[in-house]
C-alpha positions as CSV (number, residue, x, y, z in Angstrom):
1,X,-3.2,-0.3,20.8
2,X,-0.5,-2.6,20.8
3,X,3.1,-2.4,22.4
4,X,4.8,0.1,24.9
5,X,3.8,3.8,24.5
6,X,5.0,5.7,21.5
7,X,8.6,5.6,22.2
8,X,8.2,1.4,21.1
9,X,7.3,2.9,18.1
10,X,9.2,3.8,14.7
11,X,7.8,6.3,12.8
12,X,3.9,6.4,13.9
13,X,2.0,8.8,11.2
14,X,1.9,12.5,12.2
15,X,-2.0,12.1,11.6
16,X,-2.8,9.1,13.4
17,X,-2.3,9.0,17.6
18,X,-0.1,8.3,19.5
19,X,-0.2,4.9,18.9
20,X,-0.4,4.8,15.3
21,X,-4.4,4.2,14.7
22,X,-6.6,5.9,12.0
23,X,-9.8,4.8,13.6
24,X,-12.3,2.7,11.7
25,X,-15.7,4.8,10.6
26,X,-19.2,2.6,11.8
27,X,-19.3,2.5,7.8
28,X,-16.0,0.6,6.5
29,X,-16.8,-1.5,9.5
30,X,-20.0,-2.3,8.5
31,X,-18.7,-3.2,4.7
32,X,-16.3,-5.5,6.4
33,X,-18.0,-7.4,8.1
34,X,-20.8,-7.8,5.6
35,X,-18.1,-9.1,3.4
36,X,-17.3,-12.1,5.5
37,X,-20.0,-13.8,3.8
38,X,-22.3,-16.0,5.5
39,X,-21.0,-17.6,8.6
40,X,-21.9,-18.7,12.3
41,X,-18.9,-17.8,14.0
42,X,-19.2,-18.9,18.0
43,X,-16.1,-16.4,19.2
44,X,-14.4,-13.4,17.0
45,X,-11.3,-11.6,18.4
46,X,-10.6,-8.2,17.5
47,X,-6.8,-7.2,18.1
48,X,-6.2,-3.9,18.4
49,X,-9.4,-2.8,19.2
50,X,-9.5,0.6,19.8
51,X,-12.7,2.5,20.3
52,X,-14.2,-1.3,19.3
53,X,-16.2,-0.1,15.9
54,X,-15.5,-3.4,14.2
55,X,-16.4,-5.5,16.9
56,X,-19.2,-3.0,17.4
57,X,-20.9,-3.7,13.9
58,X,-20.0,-7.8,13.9
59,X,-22.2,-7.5,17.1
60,X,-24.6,-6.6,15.4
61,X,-24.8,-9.2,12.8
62,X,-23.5,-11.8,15.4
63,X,-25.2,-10.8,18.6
64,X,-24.6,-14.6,19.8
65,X,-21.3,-14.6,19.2
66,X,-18.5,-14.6,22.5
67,X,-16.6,-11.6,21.4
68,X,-13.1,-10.9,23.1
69,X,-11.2,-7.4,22.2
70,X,-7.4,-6.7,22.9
71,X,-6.1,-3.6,22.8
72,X,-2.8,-2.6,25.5
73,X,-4.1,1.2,25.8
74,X,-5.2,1.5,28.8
75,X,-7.3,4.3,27.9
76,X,-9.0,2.4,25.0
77,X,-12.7,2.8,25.5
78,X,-14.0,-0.2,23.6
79,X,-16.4,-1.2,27.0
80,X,-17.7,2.0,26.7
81,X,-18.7,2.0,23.0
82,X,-21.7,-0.3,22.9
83,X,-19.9,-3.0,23.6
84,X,-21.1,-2.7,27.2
85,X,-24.6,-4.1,26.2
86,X,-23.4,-7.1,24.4
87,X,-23.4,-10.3,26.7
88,X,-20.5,-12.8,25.8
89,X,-17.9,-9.7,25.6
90,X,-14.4,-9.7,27.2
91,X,-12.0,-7.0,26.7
92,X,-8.3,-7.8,27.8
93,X,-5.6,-4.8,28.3
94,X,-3.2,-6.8,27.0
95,X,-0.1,-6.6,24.2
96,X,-1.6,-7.9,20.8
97,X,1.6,-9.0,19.8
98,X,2.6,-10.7,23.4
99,X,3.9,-14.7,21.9
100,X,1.6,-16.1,24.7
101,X,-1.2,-13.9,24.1
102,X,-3.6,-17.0,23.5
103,X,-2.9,-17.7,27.3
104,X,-3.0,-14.0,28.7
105,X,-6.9,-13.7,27.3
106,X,-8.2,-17.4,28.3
107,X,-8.5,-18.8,24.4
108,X,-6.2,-21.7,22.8
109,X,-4.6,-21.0,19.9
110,X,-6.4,-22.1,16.8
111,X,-10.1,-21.9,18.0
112,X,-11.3,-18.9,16.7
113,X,-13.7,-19.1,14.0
114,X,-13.4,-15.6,13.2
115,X,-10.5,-12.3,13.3
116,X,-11.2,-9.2,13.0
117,X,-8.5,-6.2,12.9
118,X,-7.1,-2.8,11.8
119,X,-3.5,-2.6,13.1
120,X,-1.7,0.8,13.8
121,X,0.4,2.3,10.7
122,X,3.4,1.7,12.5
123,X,6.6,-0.3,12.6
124,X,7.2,-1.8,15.9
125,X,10.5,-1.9,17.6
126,X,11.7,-5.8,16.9
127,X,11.6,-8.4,19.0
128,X,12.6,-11.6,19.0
129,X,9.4,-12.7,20.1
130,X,8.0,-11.3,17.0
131,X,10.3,-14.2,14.9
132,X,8.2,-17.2,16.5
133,X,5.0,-15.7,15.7
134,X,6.0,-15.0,12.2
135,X,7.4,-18.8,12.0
136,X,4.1,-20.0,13.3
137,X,2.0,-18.7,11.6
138,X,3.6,-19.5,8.1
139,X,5.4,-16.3,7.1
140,X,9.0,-16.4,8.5
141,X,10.2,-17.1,5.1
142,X,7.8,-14.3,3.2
143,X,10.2,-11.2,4.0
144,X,13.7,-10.1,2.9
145,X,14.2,-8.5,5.7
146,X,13.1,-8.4,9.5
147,X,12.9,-5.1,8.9
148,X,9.9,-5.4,6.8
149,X,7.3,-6.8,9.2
150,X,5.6,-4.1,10.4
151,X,2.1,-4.3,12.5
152,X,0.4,-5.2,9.4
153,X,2.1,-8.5,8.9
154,X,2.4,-9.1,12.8
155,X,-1.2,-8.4,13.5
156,X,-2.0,-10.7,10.6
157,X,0.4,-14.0,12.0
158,X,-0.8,-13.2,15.4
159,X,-4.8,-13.7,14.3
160,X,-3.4,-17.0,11.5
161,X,-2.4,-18.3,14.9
162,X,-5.1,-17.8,16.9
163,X,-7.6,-18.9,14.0
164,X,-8.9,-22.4,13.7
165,X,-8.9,-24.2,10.2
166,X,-11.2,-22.5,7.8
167,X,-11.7,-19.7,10.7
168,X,-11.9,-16.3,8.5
169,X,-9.8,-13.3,9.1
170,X,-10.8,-9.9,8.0
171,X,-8.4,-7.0,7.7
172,X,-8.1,-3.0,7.2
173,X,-4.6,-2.9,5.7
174,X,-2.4,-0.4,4.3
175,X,-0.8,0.2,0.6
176,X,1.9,-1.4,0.9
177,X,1.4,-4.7,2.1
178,X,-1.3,-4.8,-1.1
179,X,1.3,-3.6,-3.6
180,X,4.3,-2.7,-2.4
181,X,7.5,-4.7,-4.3
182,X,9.0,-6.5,-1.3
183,X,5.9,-7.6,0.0
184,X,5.2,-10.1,-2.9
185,X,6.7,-12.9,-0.9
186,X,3.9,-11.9,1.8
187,X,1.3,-12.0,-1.1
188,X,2.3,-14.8,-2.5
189,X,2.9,-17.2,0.9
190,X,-0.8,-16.3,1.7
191,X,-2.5,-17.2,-1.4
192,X,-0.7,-20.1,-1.4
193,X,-1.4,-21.2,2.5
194,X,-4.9,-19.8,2.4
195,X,-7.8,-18.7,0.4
196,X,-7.8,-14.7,-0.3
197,X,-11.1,-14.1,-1.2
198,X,-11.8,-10.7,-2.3
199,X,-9.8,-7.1,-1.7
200,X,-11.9,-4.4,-1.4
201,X,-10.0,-0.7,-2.5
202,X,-11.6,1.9,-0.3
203,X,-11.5,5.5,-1.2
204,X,-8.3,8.7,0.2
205,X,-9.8,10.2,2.9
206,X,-11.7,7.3,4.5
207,X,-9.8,7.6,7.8
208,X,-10.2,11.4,9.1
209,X,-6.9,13.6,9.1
210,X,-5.3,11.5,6.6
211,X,-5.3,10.7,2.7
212,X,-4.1,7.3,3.4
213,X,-4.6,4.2,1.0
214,X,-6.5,1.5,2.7
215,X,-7.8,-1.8,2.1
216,X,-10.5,-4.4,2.9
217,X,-9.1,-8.3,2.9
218,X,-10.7,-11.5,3.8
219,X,-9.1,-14.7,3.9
220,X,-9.8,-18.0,4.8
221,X,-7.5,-19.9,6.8
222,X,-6.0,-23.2,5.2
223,X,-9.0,-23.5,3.4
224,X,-6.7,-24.5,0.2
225,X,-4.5,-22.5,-2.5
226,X,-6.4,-19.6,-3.5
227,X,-7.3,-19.7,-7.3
228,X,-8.8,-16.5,-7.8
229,X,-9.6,-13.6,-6.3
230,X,-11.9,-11.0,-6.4
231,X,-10.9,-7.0,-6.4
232,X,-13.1,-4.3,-5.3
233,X,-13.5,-0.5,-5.1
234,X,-15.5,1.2,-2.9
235,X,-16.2,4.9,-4.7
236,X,-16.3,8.0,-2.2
237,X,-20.2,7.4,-1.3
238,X,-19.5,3.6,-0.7
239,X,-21.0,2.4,-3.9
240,X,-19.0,-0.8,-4.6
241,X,-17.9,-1.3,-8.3
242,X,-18.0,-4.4,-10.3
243,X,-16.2,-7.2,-9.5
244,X,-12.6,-8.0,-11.0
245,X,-11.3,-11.7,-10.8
246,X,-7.0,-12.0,-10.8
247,X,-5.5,-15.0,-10.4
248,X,-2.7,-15.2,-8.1
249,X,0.4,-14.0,-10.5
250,X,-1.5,-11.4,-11.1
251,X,-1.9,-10.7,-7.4
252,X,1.5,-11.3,-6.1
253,X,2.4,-8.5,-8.2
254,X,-0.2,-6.0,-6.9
255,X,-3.9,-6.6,-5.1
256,X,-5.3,-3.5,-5.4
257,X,-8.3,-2.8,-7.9
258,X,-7.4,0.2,-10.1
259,X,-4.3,-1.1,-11.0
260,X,-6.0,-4.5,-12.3
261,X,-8.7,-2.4,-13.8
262,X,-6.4,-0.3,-16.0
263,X,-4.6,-3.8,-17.0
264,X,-7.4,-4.9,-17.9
265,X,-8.8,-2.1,-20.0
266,X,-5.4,-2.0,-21.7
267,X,-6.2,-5.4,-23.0
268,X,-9.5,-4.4,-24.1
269,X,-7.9,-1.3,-26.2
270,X,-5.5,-3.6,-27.2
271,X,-7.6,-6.4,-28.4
272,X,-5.8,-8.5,-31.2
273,X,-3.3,-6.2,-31.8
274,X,0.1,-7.7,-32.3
275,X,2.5,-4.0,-31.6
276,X,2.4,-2.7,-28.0
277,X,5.8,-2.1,-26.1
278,X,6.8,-1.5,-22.4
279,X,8.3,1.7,-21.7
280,X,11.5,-0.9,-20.1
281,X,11.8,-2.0,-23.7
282,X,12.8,0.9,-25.7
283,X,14.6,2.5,-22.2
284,X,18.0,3.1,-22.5
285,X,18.6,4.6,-18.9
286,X,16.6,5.1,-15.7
287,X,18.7,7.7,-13.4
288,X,17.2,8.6,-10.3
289,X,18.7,11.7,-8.5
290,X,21.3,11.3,-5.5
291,X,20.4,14.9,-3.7
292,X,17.5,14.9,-0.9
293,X,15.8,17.7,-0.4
294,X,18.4,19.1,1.9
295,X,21.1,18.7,0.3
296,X,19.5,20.8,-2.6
297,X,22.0,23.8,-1.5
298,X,25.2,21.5,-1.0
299,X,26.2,22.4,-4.3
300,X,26.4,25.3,-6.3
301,X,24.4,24.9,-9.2
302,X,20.7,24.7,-9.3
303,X,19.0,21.3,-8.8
304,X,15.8,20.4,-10.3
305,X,13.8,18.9,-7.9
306,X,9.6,18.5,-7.5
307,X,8.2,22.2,-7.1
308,X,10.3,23.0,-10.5
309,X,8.1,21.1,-12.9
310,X,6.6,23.5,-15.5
311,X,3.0,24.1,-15.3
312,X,1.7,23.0,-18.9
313,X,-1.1,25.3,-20.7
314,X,-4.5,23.7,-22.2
315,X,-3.7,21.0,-24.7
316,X,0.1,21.4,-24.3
317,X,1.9,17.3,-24.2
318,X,5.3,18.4,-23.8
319,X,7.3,21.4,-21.9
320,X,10.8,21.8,-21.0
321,X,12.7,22.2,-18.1
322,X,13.0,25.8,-16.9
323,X,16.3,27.1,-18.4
324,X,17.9,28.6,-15.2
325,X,18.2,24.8,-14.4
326,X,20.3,24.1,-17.4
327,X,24.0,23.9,-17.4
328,X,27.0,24.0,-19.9
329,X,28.3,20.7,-20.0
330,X,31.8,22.3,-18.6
331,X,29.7,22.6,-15.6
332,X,28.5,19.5,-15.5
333,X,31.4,17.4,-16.1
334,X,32.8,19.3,-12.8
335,X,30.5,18.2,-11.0
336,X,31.5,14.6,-8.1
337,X,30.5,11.6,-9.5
338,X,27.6,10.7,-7.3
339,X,25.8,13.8,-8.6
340,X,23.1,13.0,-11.1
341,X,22.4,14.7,-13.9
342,X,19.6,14.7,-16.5
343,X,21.1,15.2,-19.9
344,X,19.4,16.3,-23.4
345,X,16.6,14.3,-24.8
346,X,16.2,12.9,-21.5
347,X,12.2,12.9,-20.3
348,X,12.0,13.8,-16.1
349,X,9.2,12.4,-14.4
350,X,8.3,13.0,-10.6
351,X,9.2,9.8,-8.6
352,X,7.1,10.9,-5.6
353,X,4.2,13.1,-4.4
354,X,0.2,12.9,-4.6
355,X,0.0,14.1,-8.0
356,X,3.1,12.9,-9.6
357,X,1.3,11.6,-13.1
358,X,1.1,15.0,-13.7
359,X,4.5,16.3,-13.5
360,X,6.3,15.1,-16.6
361,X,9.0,17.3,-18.9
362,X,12.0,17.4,-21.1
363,X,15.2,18.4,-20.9
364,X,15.8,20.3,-24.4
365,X,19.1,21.8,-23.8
366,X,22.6,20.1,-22.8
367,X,21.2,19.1,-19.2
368,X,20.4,19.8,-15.6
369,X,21.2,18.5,-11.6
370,X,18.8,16.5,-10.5
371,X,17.0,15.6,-7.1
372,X,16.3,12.1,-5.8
373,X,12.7,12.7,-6.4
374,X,12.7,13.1,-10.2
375,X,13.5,9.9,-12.5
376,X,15.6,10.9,-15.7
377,X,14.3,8.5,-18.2
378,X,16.3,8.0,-21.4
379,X,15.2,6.0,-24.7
380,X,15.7,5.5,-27.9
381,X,15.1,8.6,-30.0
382,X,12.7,7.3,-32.3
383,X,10.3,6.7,-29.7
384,X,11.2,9.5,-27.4
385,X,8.2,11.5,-29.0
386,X,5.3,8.5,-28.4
387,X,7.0,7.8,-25.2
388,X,6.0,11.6,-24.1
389,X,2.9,11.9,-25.6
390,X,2.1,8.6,-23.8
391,X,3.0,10.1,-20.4
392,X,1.2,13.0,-20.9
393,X,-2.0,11.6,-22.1
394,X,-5.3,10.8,-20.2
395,X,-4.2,7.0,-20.2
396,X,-0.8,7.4,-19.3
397,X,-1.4,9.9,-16.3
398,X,-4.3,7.2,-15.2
399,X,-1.4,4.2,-15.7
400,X,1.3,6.2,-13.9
401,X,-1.7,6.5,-10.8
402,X,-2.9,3.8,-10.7
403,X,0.7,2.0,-10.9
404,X,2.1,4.2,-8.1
405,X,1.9,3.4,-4.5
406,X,1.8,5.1,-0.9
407,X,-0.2,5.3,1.9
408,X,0.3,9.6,1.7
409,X,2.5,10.5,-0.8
410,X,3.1,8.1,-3.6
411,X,5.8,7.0,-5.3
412,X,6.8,5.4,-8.6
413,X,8.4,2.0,-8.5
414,X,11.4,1.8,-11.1
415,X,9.9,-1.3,-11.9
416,X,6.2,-0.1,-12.2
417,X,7.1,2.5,-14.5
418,X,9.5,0.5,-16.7
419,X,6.5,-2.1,-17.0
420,X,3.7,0.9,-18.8
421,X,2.7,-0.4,-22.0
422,X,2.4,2.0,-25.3
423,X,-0.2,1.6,-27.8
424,X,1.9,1.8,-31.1
């Protein structure tokens, strides 16, 4: 799809190819390009092709259009997917990420009214190619790190550049460019450059194989600073929900549509009362664990770690943790200093894994080794009970999943947690 063959890559999902794609249903396809609003685009490039579904259904709507796909596989079959029968098509075997990629596929940079594209869940091996396109297209500055810019934020500099003013560019993109902590630069340098129109959440389970959280996004290029946008969710028959409007503080935090909807029903709940906390007000200390999962039998005392959290019967909003976990605090004390432990009153809360909101416990007794999956949350004792029935609640299990993130597994921010509010 883009690159050299897998061995370019870093860490492509075990559930997607070779070359890191979860291919696009004729469905989401379909939503996407129905959501570009109404346009009369003269040539759309599709990077990354793939099998050409995208391109496939803007033909549709387009059938005018001069349509040019890039995809490097060689064995990509996006001629041979319809695409055959549509007139102004080109398809280029070329890298999507090649600097002088304008050149390679006969188009100028800035000319296309509209880009289309679902890059590969992967990281690319850097290059410093990859710094120029970044820099041209507005977002060298957006990242902490290098390290950050995966094909996501690649593929979307490449179209910015290849995109005339006002041109619109519509994406399939992962969790964590949408609300991932170190992406807010990201979030925040487009909003600011360009106007973000809407975010569509699309349902687990939309690509095959995979549970992955994706997105729909449309922008348009320099078309001003965005002022609001609106957020989506598709439900698991594609029904779309109402629409939510953020405005871009709200969005450079997170863009994704349960999050803002639970915010927002908070508020409602709320309504003129004057005593709501933050769980990061009334915390006292937030101790993640220092063992990975194999290092569990490096030492010789039991470590708490994920599959340990008690099962809670019917109506049950607190349990313990099991008491072959719990340690004399002789023990404990004799443990290195990098080892982590929980200690009494402390509440343990799952820091990773699909349903973490519901793995929430106590630790009753002087206190336990912990794993760097579980958080150790410590506050002040008067609220130690509300905190707990909080987190065991309807609401709080819907705030901890809505505020987690991942494209498989998700995990709990130390920020996103500190950040829950508690009706008091």
């Amino acid at each position: 799809m883009l690159l050299e063959p897998q061995s370019a890559l870093i860490r492509p999902s075990t559930n997607s190819d070779s070359w890191g794609r979860y291919y696009t249903s004729n469905f989401v396809s379909n939503v996407l390009v129905n959501t570009m609003g109404c346009i009369s685009p003269k040539v759309i490039v599709e990077l990354g092709s793939g099998k050409g579904s995208i391109a496939l259904e803007a033909a549709k709507r387009w059938n005018a259009s001069k349509f040019i796909t890039v995809d490097m596989d060689p064995l990509a079959i996006t001629q041979l997917n319809g695409l055959k029968n549509v007139k102004n098509h080109t398809h280029h075997i070329q890298d999507a990420l090649d600097d002088s990629l304008a050149e390679r596929i006969g188009l100028n940079f800035g000319s296309a009214d509209v880009g289309l594209c679902n890059p590969p869940f992967v990281r690319p091996k850097w290059r410093a190619s990859f710094g120029n396109i970044l820099e041209q297209a507005g977002l060298s500055g957006s990242l902490n790190s290098i390290a950050d810019a995966g094909a996501d934020i690649l593929f979307i500099a490449q179209n910015l550049r290849l995109l005339r003013k006002f041109g619109k560019l519509g994406l399939i993109l992962p969790d964590g460019l949408i609300t991932g902590e170190k992406y807010k630069g990201v979030r925040s340098v487009l909003m600011k450059d360009h106007f973000l129109e809407q975010v569509i959440q699309l349902p687990r389970r939309v690509f095959t194989n995979t549970e992955a959280q994706a997105y729909l996004l449309v922008l348009s290029k320099d078309y001003g600073e965005t002022q609001s946008i609106v957020l989506k969710s598709m439900s698991g028959n594609g029904q779309l929900s109402s629409p939510i409007n953020v405005t871009p503080d709200e969005a450079k935090r997170r863009l994704d549509y349960s999050f803002h909807l639970l915010k927002k029903n908070e508020k409602e709940k709320i309504g003129l009362k004057k005593g709501h906390i933050s769980i990061g007000d009334i915390t006292q200390s937030l101790v993640r664990g220092s063992l990975c999962s194999n290092q569990l039998e490096s030492i010789d005392l039991p470590v708490f770690h994920l599959g340990d959290f008690p099962s809670r019967a019917h109506g049950q909003m607190d349990s313990s943790v099991p008491s072959k976990f719990i340690q004399s605090r002789k023990k404990l004390k004799s443990l290195p200093h990098n080892i982590k432990i929980a200690e009494k009153g402390d509440i343990l809360l799952a820091r990773i894994g699909r349903n973490l909101q519901d793995k929430v416990c106590s630790v009753k007794q002087t206190g336990c080794v912990i794993s760097d999956c579980v958080y150790a949350l410590r506050v002040a004792p008067s609220y130690r009970e509300l905190v707990i029935s909080y987190l065991n609640s309807e609401i709080g299990k819907q705030a901890i999943a809505a505020s987690s993130h991942g494209v498989g597994a998700k995990y709990l921010a130390r920020s996103d947690l500190l950040s829950l509010k508690l009706p008091i």
